[in-house]
C-alpha positions, -999 to 999 in steps of 0.1 A, spaced: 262 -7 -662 243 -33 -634 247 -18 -602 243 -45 -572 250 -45 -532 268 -68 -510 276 -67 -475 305 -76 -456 302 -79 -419 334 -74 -392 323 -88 -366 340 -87 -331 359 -117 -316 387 -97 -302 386 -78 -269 398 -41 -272 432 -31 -283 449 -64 -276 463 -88 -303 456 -122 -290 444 -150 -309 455 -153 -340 428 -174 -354 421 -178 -392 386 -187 -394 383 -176 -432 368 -199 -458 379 -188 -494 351 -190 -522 356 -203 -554 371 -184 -582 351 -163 -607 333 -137 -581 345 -103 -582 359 -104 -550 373 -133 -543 395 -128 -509 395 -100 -486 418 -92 -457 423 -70 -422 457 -71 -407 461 -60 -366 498 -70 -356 509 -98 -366 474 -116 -369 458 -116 -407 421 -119 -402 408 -134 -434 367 -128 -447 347 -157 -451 322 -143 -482 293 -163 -484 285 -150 -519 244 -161 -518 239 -145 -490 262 -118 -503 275 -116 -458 311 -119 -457 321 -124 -420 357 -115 -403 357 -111 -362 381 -91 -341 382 -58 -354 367 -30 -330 392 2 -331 398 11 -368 429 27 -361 445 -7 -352 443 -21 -390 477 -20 -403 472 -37 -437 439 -40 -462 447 -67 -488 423 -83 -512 418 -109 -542 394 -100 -572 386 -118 -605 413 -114 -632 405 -84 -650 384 -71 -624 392 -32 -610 382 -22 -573 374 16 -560 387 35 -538 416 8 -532 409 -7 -492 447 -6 -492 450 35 -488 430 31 -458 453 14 -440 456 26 -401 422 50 -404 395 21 -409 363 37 -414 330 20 -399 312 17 -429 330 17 -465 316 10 -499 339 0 -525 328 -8 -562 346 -38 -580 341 -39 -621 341 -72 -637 329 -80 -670 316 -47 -674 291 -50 -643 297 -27 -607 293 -44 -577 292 -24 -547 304 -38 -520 297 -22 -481 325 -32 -459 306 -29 -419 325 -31 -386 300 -44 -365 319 -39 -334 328 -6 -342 340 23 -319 355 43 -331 396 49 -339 396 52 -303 370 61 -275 353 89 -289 353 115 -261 382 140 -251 396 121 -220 384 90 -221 412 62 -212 426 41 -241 451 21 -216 457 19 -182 480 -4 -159 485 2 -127 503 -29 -121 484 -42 -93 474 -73 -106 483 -104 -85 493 -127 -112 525 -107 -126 531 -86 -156 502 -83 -181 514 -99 -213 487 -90 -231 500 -56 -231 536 -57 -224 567 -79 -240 599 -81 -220 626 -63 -242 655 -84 -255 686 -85 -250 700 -59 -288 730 -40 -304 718 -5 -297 732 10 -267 705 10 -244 697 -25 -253 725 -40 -246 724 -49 -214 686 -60 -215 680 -96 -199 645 -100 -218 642 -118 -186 611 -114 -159 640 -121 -130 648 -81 -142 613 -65 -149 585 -77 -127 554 -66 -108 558 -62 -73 539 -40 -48 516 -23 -70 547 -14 -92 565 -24 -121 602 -31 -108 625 -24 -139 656 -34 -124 696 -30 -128 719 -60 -113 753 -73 -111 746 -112 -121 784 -126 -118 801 -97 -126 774 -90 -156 749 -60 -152 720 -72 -165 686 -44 -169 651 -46 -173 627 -27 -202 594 -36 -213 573 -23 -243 541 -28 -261 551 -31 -297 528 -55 -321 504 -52 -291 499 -13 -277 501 11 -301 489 48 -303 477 74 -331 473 112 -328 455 124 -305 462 107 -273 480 120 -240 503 98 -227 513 98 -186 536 76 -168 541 79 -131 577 66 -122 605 71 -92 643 61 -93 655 38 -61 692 34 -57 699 59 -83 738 59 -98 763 76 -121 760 50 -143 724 40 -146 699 56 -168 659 59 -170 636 63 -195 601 68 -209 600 68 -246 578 60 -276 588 43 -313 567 33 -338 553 2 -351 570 -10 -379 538 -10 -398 539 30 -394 574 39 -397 563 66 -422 600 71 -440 619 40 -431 640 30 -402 655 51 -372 654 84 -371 635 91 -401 597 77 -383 603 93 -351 608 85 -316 596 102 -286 615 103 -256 589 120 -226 618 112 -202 653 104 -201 675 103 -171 708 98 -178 743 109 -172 725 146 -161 712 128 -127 701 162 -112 679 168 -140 651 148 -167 657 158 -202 630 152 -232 640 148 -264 623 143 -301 638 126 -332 630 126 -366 650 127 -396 648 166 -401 651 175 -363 670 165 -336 656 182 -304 671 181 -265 657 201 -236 688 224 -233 706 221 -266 686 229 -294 678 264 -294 662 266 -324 629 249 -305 639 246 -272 645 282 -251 651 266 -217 670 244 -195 664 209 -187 635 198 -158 638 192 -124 621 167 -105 611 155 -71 642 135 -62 635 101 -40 597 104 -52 574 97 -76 569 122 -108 544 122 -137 563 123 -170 540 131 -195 536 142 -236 507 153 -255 505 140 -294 482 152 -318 479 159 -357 494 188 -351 521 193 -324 543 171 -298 540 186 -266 562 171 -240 557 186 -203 582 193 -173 578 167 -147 548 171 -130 538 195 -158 513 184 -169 481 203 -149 447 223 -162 457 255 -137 491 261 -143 506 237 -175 547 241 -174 555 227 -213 591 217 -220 589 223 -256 558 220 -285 569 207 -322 544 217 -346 535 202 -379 543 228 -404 531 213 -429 552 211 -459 549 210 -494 579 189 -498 573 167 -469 585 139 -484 618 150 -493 621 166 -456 606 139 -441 595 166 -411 565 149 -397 564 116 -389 543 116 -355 506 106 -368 517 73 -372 511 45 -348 534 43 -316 543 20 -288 555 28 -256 591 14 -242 601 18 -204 636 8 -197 664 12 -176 700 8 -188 733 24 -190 735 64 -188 745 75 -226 766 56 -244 785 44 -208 788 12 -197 773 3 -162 797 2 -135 791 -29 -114 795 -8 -81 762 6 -92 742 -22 -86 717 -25 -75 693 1 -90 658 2 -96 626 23 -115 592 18 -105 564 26 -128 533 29 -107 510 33 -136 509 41 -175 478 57 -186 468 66 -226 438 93 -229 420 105 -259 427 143 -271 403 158 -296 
């Protein structure tokens, strides 16, 4: 067989871990080369190759974390037979991959670069992947966050979607709950097809209840991205709730879902051997989880410390053999964070309630090893 190179360049048009710009600056080349189309996709943006095939320098910007590729897609030549297939590296991009397409019974190698390369995410244990401490003057950061709509599930169904109900104010993000004519109305925001995290990352959110009620609920929870839901819709990819505060009021409670657990701080005694966390009523906690490859490890308020760390429970990967079937691991896929306020359980808000507030005074992401 002929054995030749090409090249193909990422280049970097995109600023770090944000989705913006949706530009499609590929040219495709005529038909009859090998490979004849190549793709990255990062949310909802397809970022097409433009293969000069002289020069043998294919060019796509806007690709710096390899962990934020979603989708590898690609055209070839009829007949023509491409290895490994860029599609089974789909959420773990490498910096530097060859592939070797066949056609017409000649190898072409082809070296995929990103140019702008980092890394899956800052390489060194503790260094930040996202931080807001909502102190910007000019409102909520939309790069990052999406107001949550107004849905069908129960805590969604009170959502506005509306920045009258989730705002920046203070050096705080006010997620609020209202009586609008006789309505309640509540705030939530989340970073989905924006923000999203893969083991190992820390996350910590700093947060205090104003006007707390009966009636009103809190919460700090991760989903994942629909490109990552591992085994279909809810529960079977996960969820990860770091905090709820609910109908409990004198307590938080953490709680993990998948398909083949269900776990509450307090109820599940199969993983869980203790009661549900206190808190520092009237002030601000840090509610915090720790997600790797290998465990969930969601702390106590205020848990989360180097000297003395106080864990609420630890689900480990255990690593099955019929993982599929059990669908017991779904956390190494890519999640987005959610902060809402709404009704307590499956209870409606009382209008008497109103108003009631929760103010985030940061979110911070950090790198695990």
């Amino acid at each position: 067989m002929i054995r030749k190179t090409m090249t193909i360049f990422l280049t970097a048009a995109l600023a770090a871990m944000t989705m913006a710009g949706c530009a499609d600056n590929g040219i495709a080349p005529d038909a009859g080369y090998p490979l004849e189309r190549f793709t990255l996709t990062v949310g909802d943006c397809i970022y097409h190759a433009s293969i000069d095939q002289e020069t043998h320098i294919a060019t796509i910007g806007a690709i710096k974390y390899g962990g934020q590729v979603s989708k590898a897609d690609y055209k070839l030549a009829d007949g023509a037979t491409i290895s490994p297939d860029p599609k089974g590296l789909t959420g773990n991009w490498p910096e530097i991959q060859d592939f070797t397409v066949t056609y017409g019974g000649v190898e072409t190698v082809y070296t995929v670069v990103l140019s702008a390369y980092e890394n899956r995410f800052p390489g060194a244990e503790g260094d930040v992947l996202f931080f807001d401490d909502f102190d910007q003057a000019y409102g909520l950061d939309t790069d990052a966050w999406d107001y949550v709509p107004r849905g069908t599930a129960a805590w969604q169904v009170s959502m506005s979607g509306s920045p009258d109900h989730s705002y920046v104010e203070d050096g705080n993000l006010v997620l609020a709950v209202v009586n609008q004519d006789g309505e309640c109305l509540t705030g939530g925001v989340k970073t989905q097809g924006k923000l999203w995290f893969q083991a190992p990352f820390r996350i910590e959110v700093r947060a205090k209840f104003v006007d707390d009620a009966e009636s009103v609920g809190q919460a700090v929870w991760m989903m994942p991205e629909p490109e990552y839901q591992t085994y279909g819709g809810w529960p079977e990819s996960g969820e990860i709730d770091i905090m709820e505060h609910s109908y409990l009021h004198d307590y938080v409670q953490h709680t993990l879902h998948s398909y083949y657990i269900d776990i509450y701080t307090g109820h599940n005694t199969d993983h869980v051997d203790r009661e549900y966390s206190g808190y520092n009523e009237n002030e601000y906690n840090i509610y915090s989880a720790d997600v790797t490859d290998e465990a969930v490890t969601i702390y106590d308020a205020n848990g989360c410390t180097e000297e003395n760390p106080q864990i609420a429970f630890a689900y480990m990967n255990q690593h099955l053999e019929n993982e599929t079937e059990l669908k017991q691991w779904p956390f190494s896929g890519g999640f987005h964070i959610i902060l809402s306020v709404g009704p307590a359980g499956s209870s409606a808000i009382n209008p008497d309630d109103c108003p009631s507030y929760m103010l985030v005074d940061w979110v911070r992401v950090t790198r695990l090893q």
